[in-house]
KEFIMAR-820044 format. One line per 4 residues: number of its first residue (from 1); for each residue x, y, z of C-alpha. Coordinates in Angstrom, 3 decimals. Layout:
BEGIN
NUM) X/Y/Z  ...
//
This chain:
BEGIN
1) -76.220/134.800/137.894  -76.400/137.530/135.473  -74.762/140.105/138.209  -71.746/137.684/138.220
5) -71.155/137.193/134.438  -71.939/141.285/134.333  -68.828/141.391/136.752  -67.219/138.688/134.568
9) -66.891/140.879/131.587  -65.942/143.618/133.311  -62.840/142.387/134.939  -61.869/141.112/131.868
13) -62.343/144.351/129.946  -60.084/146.206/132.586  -57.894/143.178/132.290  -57.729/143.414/128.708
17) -57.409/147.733/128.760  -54.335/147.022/130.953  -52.332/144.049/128.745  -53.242/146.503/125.821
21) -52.154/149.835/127.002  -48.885/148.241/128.922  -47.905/146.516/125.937  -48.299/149.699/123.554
25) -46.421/151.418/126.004  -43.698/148.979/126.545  -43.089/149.460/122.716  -43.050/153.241/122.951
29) -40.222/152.739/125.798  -38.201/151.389/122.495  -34.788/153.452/122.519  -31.886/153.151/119.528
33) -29.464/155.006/121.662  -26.399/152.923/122.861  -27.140/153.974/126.657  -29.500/153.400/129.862
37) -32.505/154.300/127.756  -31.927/150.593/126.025  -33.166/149.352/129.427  -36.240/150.337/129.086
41) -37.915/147.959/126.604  -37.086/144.601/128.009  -38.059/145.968/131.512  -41.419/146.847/130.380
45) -41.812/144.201/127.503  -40.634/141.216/129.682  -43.087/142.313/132.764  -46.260/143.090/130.143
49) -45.054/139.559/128.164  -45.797/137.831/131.632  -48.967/139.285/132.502  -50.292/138.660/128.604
53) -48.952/134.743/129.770  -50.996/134.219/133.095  -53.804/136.065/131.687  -53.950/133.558/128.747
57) -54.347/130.732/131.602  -56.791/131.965/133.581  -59.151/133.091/130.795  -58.823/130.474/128.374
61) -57.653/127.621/130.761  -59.694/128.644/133.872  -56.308/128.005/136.102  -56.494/129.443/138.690
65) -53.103/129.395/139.683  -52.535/132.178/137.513  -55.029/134.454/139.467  -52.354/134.889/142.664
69) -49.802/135.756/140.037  -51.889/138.549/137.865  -52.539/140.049/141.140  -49.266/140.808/142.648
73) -48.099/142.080/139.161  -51.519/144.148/138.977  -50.051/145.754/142.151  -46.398/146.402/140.329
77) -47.661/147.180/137.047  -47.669/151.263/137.259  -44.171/151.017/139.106  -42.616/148.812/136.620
81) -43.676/151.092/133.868  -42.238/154.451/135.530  -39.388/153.108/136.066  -39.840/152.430/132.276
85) -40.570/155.808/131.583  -37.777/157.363/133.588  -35.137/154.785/132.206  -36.593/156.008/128.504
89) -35.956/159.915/129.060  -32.988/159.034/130.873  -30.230/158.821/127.908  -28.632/160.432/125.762
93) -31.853/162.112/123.986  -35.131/162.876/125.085  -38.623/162.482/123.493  -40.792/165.023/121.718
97) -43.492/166.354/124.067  -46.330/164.323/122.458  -44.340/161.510/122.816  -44.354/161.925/126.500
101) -48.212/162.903/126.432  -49.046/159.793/124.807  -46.833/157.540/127.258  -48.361/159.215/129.784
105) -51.773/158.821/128.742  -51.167/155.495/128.713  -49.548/155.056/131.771  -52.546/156.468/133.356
109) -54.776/154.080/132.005  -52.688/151.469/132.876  -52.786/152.772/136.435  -56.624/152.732/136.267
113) -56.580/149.651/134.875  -54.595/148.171/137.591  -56.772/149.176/140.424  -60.060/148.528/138.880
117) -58.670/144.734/138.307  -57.207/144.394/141.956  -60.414/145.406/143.097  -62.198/142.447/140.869
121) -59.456/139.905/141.910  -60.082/140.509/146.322  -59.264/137.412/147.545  -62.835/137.350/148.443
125) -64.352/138.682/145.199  -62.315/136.960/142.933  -64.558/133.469/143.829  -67.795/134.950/142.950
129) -66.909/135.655/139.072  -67.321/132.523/137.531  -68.333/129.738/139.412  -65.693/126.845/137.839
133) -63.005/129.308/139.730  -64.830/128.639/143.112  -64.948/124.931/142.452  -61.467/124.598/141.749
137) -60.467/126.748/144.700  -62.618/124.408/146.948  -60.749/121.302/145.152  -57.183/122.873/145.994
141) -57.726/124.394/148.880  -54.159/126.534/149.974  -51.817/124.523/151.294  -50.492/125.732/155.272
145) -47.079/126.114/155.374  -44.918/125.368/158.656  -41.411/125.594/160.090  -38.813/127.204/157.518
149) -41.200/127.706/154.553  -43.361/129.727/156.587  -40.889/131.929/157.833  -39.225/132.480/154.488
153) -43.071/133.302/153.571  -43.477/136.120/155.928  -39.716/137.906/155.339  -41.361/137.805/151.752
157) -44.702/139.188/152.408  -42.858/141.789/154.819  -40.583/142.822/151.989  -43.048/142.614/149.595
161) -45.403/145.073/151.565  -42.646/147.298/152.514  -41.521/147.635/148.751  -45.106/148.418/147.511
165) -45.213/151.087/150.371  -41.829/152.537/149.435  -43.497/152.614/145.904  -46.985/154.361/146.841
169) -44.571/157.003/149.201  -42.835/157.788/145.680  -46.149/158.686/144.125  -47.481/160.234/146.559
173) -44.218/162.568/146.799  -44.151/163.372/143.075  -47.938/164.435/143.069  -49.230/165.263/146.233
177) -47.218/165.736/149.059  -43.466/165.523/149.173  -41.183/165.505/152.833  -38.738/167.957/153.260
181) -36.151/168.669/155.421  -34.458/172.111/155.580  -30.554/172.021/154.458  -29.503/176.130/155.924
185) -30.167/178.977/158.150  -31.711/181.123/154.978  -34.929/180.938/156.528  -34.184/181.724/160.304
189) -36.607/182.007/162.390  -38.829/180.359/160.297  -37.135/177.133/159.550  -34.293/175.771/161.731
193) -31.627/173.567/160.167  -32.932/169.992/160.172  -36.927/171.413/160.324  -39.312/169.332/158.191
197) -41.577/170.185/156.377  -44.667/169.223/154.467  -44.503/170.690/150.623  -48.128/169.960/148.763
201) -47.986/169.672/145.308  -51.011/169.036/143.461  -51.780/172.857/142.886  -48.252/173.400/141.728
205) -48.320/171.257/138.461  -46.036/168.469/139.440  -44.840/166.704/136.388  -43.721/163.283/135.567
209) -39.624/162.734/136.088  -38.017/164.052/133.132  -40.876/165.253/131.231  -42.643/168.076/130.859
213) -46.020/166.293/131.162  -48.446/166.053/134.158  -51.048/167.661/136.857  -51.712/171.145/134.983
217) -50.773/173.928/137.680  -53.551/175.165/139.364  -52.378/178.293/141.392  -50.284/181.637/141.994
221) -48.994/182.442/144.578  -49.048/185.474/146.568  -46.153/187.413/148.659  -45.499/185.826/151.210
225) -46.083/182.025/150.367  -42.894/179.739/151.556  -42.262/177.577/148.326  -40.084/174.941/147.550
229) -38.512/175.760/143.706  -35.400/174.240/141.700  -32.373/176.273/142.226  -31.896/177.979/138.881
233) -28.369/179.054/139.703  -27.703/175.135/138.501  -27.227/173.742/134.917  -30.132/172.323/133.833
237) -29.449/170.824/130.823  -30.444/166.804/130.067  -27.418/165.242/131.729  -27.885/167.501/135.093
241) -31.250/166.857/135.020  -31.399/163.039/134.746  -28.671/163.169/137.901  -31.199/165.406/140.061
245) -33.997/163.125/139.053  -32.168/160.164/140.286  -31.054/161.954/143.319  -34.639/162.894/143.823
249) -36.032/159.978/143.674  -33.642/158.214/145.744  -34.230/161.412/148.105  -37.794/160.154/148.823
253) -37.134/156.770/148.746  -34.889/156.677/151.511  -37.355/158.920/153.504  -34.943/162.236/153.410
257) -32.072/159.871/154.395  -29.681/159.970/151.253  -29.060/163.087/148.983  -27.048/162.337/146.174
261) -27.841/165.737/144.554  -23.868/167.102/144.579  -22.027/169.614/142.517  -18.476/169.309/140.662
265) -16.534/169.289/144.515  -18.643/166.505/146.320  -20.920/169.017/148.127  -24.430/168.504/148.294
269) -26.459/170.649/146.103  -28.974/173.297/147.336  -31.631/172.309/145.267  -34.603/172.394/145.664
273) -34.353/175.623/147.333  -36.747/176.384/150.055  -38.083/180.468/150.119  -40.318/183.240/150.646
277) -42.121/184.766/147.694  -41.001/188.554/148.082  -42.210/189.712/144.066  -45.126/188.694/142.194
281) -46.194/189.459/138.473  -46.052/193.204/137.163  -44.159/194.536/139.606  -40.455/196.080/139.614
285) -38.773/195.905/143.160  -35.666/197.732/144.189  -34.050/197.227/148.461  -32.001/199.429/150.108
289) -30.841/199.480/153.512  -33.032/196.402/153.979  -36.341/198.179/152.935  -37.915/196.490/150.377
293) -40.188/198.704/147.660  -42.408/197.558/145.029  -44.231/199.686/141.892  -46.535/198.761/139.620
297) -47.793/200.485/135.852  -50.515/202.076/138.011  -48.594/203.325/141.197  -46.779/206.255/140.979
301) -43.663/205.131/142.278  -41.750/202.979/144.344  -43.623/202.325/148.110  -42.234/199.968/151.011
305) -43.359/196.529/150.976  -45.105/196.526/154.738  -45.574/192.499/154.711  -41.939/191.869/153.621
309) -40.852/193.808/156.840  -42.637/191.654/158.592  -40.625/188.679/157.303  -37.358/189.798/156.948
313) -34.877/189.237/159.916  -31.812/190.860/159.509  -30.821/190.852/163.173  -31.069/187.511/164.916
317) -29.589/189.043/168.053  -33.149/190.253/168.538  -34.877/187.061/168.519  -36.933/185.389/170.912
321) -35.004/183.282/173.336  -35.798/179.588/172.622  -35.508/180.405/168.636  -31.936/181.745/169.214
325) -30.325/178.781/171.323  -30.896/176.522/167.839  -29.089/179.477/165.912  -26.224/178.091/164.769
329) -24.798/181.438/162.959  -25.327/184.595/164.004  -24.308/186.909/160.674  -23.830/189.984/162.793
333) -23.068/190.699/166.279  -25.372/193.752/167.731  -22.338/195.732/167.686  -21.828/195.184/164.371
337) -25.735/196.040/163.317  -25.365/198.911/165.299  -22.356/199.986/163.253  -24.516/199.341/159.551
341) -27.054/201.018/161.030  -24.698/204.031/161.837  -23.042/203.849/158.725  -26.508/203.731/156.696
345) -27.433/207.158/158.743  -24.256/208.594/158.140  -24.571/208.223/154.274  -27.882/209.292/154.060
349) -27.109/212.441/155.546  -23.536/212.681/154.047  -23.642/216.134/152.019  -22.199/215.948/148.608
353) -21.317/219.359/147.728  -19.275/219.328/151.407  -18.072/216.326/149.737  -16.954/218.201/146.725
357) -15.477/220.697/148.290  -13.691/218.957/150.417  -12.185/216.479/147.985  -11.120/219.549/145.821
361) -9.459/220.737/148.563  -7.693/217.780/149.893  -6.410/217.688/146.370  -4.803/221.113/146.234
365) -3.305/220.045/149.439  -1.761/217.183/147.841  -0.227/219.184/145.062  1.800/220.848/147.222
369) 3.509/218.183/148.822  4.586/216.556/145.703  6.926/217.886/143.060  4.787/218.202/140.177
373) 5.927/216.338/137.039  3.542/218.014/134.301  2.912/214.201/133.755  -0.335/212.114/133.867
377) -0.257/208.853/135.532  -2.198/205.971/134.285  -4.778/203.752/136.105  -2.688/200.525/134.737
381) -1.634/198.484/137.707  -3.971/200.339/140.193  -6.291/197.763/141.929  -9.442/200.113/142.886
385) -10.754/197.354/145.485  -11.615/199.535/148.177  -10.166/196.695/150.772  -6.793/197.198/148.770
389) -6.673/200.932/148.269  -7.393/201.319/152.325  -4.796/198.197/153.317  -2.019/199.606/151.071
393) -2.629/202.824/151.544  1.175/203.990/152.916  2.622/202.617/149.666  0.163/203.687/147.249
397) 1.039/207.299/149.136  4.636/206.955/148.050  3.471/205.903/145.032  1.987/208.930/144.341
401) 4.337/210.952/146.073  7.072/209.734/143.155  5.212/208.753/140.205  4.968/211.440/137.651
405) 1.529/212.395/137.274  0.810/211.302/140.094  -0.983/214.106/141.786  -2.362/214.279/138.848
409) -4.163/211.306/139.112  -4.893/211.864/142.744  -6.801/214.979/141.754  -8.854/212.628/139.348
413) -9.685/210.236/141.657  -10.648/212.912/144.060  -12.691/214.870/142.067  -14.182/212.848/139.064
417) -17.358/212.041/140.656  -18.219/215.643/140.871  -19.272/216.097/137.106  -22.290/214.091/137.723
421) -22.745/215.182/141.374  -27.367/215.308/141.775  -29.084/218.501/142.650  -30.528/218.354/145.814
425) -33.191/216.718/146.350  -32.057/214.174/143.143  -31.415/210.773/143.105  -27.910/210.377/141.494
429) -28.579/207.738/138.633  -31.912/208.138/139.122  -33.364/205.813/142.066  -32.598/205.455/145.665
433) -30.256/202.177/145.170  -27.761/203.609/142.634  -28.058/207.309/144.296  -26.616/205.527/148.033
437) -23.613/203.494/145.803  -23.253/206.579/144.538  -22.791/208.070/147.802  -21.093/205.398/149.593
441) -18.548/205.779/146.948  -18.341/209.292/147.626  -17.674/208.569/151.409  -14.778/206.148/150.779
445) -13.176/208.489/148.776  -12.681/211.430/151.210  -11.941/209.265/153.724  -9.167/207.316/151.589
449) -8.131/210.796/150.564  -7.811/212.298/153.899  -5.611/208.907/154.797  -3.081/209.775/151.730
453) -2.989/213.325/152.112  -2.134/212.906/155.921  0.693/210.187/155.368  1.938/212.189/153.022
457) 1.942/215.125/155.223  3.874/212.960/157.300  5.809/211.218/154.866  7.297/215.228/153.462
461) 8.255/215.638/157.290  10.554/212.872/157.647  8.433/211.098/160.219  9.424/207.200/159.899
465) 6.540/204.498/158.788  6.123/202.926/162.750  5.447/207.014/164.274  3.122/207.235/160.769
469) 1.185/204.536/161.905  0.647/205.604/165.422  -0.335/208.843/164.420  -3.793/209.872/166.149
473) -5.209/211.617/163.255  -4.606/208.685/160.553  -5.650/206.297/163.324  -8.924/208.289/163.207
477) -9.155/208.214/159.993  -8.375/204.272/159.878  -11.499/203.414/162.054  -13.590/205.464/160.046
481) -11.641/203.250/156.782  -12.412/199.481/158.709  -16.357/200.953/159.518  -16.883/201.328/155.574
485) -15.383/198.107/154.663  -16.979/196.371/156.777  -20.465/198.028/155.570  -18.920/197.263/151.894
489) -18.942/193.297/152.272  -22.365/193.037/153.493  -23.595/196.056/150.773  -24.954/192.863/148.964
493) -26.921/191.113/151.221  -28.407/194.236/152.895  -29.541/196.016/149.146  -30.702/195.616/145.996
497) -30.785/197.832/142.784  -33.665/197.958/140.628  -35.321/194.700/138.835  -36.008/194.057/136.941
501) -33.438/196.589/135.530  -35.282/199.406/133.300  -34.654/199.424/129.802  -32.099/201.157/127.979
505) -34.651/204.237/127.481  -35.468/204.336/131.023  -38.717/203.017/130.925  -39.383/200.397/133.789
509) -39.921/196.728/133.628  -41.796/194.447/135.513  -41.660/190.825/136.803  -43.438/189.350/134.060
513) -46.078/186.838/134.400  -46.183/183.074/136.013  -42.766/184.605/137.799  -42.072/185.194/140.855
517) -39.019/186.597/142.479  -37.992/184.919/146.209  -35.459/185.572/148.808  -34.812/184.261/152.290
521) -36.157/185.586/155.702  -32.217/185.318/156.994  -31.635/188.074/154.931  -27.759/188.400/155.751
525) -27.257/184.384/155.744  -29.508/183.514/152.302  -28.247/183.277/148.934  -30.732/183.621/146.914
529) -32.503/185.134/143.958  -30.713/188.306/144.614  -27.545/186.477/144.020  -25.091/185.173/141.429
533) -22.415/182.322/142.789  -19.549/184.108/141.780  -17.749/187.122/143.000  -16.857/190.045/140.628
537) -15.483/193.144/140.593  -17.983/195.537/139.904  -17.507/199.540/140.708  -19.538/201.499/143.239
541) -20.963/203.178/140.771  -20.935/203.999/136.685  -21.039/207.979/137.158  -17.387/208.178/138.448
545) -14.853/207.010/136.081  -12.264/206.197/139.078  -14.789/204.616/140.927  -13.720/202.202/143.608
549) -15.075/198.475/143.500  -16.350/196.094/145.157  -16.410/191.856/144.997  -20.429/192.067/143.913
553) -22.267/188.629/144.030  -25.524/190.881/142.544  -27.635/189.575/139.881  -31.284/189.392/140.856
557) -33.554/187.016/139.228  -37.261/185.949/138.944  -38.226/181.845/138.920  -40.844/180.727/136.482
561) -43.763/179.270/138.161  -42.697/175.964/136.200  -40.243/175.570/138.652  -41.591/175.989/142.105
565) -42.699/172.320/142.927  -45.146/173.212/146.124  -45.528/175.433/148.855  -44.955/174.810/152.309
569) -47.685/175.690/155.837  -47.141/173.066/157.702  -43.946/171.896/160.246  -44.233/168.107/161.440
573) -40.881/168.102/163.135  -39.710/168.661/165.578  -42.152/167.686/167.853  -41.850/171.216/170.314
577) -42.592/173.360/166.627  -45.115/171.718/165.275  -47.645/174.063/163.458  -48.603/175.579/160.666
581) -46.200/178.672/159.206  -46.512/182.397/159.151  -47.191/183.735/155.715
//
């Protein structure tokens, strides 16, 4: 007897925790803002008011028709007030952080609260706290139901079970483990479009929707480690956020099925982005010709990055067999690696003061096929795209041919670069990314001004514009213009200058702490934190003044770790992949 009046007051101090704490919170969910957030109060209030209601019956009445009722909304409770929560932060203005910690706190115990009651009010248990409940149970014994009644009663219990699983998923997803199924190619051969994944996200600090507040974090990470991190190429101000929330959430309630995450033209966002760690904390990383390097304050200077080599796939024509009939997109065809490849050799060997002397040369040349004007042309109205100066070269010859100043301004273009041209053995601009722009620049110049000077060989002869174009030395010179163009729009994907960029007194920086820096193993099909979503024009290089440019998507980034949501080791699906993941 006294065990069952020691479990009496028990279940109705957790009973009484719960009514407290739900209705303090319910009037914390109070919002003055003319919006969605006003939905918040009555949702919570109403569903509390209820439970304060049957509660009153059972405890001061002893009916125990109320106990059915407190337990099904014991087994609501913590959904009803998220939902409160979320509908709270999800107006116009948000709360102060100490709001949200105290919500929270008391959403917890409510949570508690709920599950220490259900387990008092088991069917079974329920009968053995006060005897006068067992009595009256005995004297109304449950009714069987039959024919339509019963039916209806199991679609309801079905649904009813089925929406409390739905609900349990969605916790489960925000703080432990979340589903995921991979959107691109970015990580190829890693992850195959429509892979799924598990993300865990416990040790990654997953917070409550729209707040700040939650499960401290409780890792790094380490190069290497596939994580799943918001995309922070996306606004994320209060009104984007509440729409990714919602999207989220209705993300993992529909089991991956529905993704209402989409920009300004209807597509579907990529965010949450799914990628490899490739920088961690105090270090400054710079890529070139697909080599990544890494220093720290204590190395001496930049070193390849062995373990990112092993990641990085850059030509898919090399993959293993069953991994390349899923491939949807191949980036480059092995001709076309073979020809980067080529062209990467050919620059670094490329010899500058050849270069020089050269592009002097071809110059001179180029006086004397043009009447001299004692002018000096201006670069107005000159698009230096290096896809424009090679397609229109025959009229920007004639161009130059008649403009006064125009040799003029041929012998800048020609020759400018040569005030800052390295020692040997120097990196122009000081490391090995900006040194090979530097060069590449270089390169497209004496080949664009052995095209002009040729032409206008030709041009001075007489010879007509369809013998110009057939001519075997331009046509030469031509390939030579489509091989560095085409190594010009992938320059991007294949390098990457220094970051974090050094400061103004050249004294390096490094990726500061909790940050991370991440790119995709599909190097050549990944946008990622190496890349901006818009195109500009941006020149070769800033130690020629008549530098040719280039539509540059460059501007690397590091992610906070308050972003990346969990990491990723394991592949459920499909069934012939299953396993855990290389990292």
């Amino acid at each position: 007897m006294i065990m069952i009046s020691s479990s009496l007051r028990k279940f109705f101090i957790w009973l009484y925790i719960v009514l407290c704490a739900a209705i303090v919170f319910s009037l914390l969910c109070m919002s003055f803002s003319f919006d969605i957030s006003l939905a918040a109060l009555p949702l919570s209030l109403i569903f509390s008011g209820v439970m304060v209601y049957y509660s009153f019956m059972l405890g001061r009445k002893d009916d125990i028709r109320a106990i059915p009722v407190i337990r099904k909304m014991m087994q609501y409770l913590p959904y009803v007030m998220l939902a409160s929560f979320v509908l709270r932060r999800a107006g116009k203005y948000g709360t102060y952080y100490w709001y949200d910690v105290l919500t929270v706190v008391l959403w917890c115990m409510v949570f508690i609260g709920s599950l220490a009651v259900s387990y008092y009010m088991n069917e079974k248990r329920i009968k053995l706290l006060k005897k006068e409940w067992a009595l009256e149970e005995k004297k109304n014994p449950h009714r069987k139901l039959h024919g339509g009644a019963w039916v209806l009663f199991e679609v309801v219990d079905w649904i009813d079970a089925l929406v409390q699983a739905v609900f349990m998923v969605l916790l489960i997803q925000i703080f432990i483990v979340q589903l995921y199924v991979i959107p691109s190619e970015s990580m190829v051969p890693q992850f195959l479009i429509k892979d799924r994944v598990i993300v865990f996200k416990t040790a990654s600090g997953p917070k409550f929707p729209l707040s700040n507040v939650g499960i401290p974090g409780l890792r790094s990470y380490k190069r290497g480690d596939i994580v799943v991190f918001r995309n922070p190429h996306y606004s994320m101000d209060r009104k984007s956020e509440v729409k990714t929330v919602t999207s989220q959430l209705v993300y993992m309630l529909t089991f991956m099925a529905v993704n209402l995450n989409k920009d300004a033209d209807g597509e579907p966002k990529a965010d949450p982005l799914v990628k490899r760690v490739a920088g961690v904390p105090g270090e400054q990383l710079v890529m070139q010709d697909g080599t990544l390097y890494a220093r720290t304050k204590n190395s001496s200077g930049f070193k390849p990055v062995t373990k990112d080599a092993s990641f990085a796939a850059w030509n898919l024509n090399s993959v293993d067999a069953s991994s390349k009939r899923n491939i949807k997109t191949f980036p480059l065809s092995q001709s076309q690696y073979d020809m980067m490849l080529s062209c990467e050799k050919d620059r670094r060997d490329f010899n500058l003061n050849d270069a020089a002397a050269e592009c002097t040369d071809l110059s001179r040349q180029f006086y004397k096929l043009v009447p001299e004007k004692n002018g000096r042309m201006s670069s107005d109205g000159i698009s230096m795209f290096e896809y424009d100066l090679f397609v229109n070269y025959d009229s920007f010859t004639q161009k130059l041919m008649s403009a006064d100043g125009g040799a003029w301004w041929f012998e800048q273009f020609m020759t400018d670069w040569i005030k800052d041209k390295p020692a040997d053995g120097i990196y122009a601009g000081g490391d090995i990314y900006r040194d090979a722009n530097y060069r590449l620049n270089v390169m497209i110049k004496l080949c664009l001004g052995r095209i002009i000077q040729r032409n206008a060989e030709l041009i001075h002869k007489g010879i007509t514009a369809e013998n110009r174009r057939n001519d075997a030395q331009l046509y030469k010179y031509m390939e030579q213009a489509e091989q560095l163009n085409f190594y010009v729009m992938i320059l991007d994907q294949r390098n990457m200058p220094v970051f974090p960029e050094n400061n103004p007194d050249g004294s390096a920086q490094y990726i500061p702490d909790n940050c991370y820096f991440m790119m995709g193993d599909n190097r050549f099909n990944s946008l990622d934190m190496r890349h901006s979503y818009i195109q500009t024009m941006t020149p070769l290089t800033k130690l020629d003044n008549y530098s040719v440019t280039y539509e540059s998507i460059m501007a690397p980034q590091f992610v906070n770790k308050k972003y990346i949501l969990g990491t990723t080791v394991f592949r459920f699906w499909p069934v012939n992949r299953i396993g855990t993941l290389k990292s």
